[in-house]
N, C-alpha and C positions, 0 to 999 in steps of 0.2 A: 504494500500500500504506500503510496507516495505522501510526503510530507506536503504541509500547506505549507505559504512563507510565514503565517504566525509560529507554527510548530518548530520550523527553520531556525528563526531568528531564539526562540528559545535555546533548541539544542546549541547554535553555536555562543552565544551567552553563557549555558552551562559549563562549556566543555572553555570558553576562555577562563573562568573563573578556576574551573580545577586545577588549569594549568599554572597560570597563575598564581596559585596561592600554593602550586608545588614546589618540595626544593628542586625538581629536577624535569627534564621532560624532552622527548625528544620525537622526531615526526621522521616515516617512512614510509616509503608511499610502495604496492606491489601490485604485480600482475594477477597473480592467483594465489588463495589461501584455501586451503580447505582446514577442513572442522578441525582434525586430527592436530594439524599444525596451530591453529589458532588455540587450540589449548594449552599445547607445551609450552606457548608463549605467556598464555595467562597463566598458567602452572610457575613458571620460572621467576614471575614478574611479581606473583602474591606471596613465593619466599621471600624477597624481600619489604611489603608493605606496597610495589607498585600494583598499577593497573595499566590494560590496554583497552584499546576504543578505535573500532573501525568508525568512516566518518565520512561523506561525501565530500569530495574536491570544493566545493562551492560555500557550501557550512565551515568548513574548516577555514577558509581563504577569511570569511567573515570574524571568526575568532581572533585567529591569527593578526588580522590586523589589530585588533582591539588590544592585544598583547605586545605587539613590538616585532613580529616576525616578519620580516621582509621576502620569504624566499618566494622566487618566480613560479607559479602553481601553474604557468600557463605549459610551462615545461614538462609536467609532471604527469610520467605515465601512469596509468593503473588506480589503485584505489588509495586514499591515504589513512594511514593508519597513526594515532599517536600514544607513546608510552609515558605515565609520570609516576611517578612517588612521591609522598608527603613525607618519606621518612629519610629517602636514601639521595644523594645528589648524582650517584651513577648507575645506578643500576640500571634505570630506564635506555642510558645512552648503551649499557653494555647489551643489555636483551636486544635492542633494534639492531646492534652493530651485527651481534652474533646470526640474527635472523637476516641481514643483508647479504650477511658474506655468505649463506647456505642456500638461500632462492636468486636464482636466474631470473632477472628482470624485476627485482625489489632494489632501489634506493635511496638513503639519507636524503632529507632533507633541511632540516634543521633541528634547532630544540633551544630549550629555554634551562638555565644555571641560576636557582634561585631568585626566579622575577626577571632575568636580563636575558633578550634573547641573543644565542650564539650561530655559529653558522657549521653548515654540514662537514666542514674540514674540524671545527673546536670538537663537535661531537664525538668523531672516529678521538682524535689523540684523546679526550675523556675516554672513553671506551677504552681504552687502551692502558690506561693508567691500572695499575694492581689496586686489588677489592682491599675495603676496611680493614678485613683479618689478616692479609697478607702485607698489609703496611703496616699494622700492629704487631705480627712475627718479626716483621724486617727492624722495626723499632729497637723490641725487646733485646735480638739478636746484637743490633748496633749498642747499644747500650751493658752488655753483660761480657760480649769480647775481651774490656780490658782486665775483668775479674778473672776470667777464663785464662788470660794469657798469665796473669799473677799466679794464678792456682799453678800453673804449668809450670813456674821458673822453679817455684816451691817444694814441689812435688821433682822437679827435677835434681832439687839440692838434696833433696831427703833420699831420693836414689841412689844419689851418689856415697852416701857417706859410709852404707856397709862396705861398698868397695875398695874406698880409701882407709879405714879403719880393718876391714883385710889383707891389705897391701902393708899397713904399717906392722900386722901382727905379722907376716908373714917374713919380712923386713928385721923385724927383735926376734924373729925367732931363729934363724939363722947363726 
């Protein structure tokens, strides 16, 4: 059933404000999606707090202005899709990136970083950046190194000393 332009102008009203008021959010536009697919994405998207939202070319363009998004929709093959999170500032960019790089004839096209919109090149290097827990590993790691490498000197003196303390017995015993 087809939207009227009152229904229109709501849905992309709603869908600016989500985004908007997301920390994160990012738009992809593709040729074919089936069911299957569309789930893993929402699957993938709801472990982190996001959502996704398929969404006419037209509706969306309305939004999107209303938000700051510039990109050229006149361009833009296929159907567009947008992902956001209220909780995570990447995850949205990672779910679309990953889902571009796997379908043939699906493209970035832009997103939003806390209220400011970025453009489809920011999006991929966001994508790209390591998740929460693996900057938090890298952290911990960065930080516990120098204790590590202390333990190591320590533990190397303490190795050493039956050796030389055998050497010297064996030394006086002579």
């Amino acid at each position: 059933m087809a939207l009227t332009k009152g229904e229109k102008k709501v849905l992309a009203s709603d869908i600016a404000v989500k985004i908007k008021d997301a920390k994160g959010a990012a738009v992809f536009s593709f040729k074919k999606l089936t069911v299957s697919e569309s789930a893993k994405l929402r699957r993938e998207l709801r472990k982190t707090g996001g959502r996704v939202q398929v969404i006419k070319k037209r509706v969306f363009r309305a939004a999107a202005q209303s938000v700051g998004i510039t990109a050229d929709f006149a361009k833009v093959q296929g159907s567009v899709a947008v992902t956001w999170s209220d909780s995570d500032m990447v995850s949205p960019a990672k779910a679309s990136f990953d889902f571009v790089k796997t379908h043939e004839g699906a493209s970035l096209v832009a997103g939003l970083l806390e209220g400011t919109a970025i453009t489809r090149e920011q999006v991929e290097s966001l994508a790209l950046l390591p998740g929460k827990d693996q900057l938090r590993a890298m952290l911990v790691g960065t930080l516990i190194a120098p204790v590590r490498a202390f333990a190591g000197v320590l533990s190397g003196t303490l190795r050493g000393l039956p050796v030389v303390l055998q050497a010297i017995a064996d030394k006086q015993g002579e």
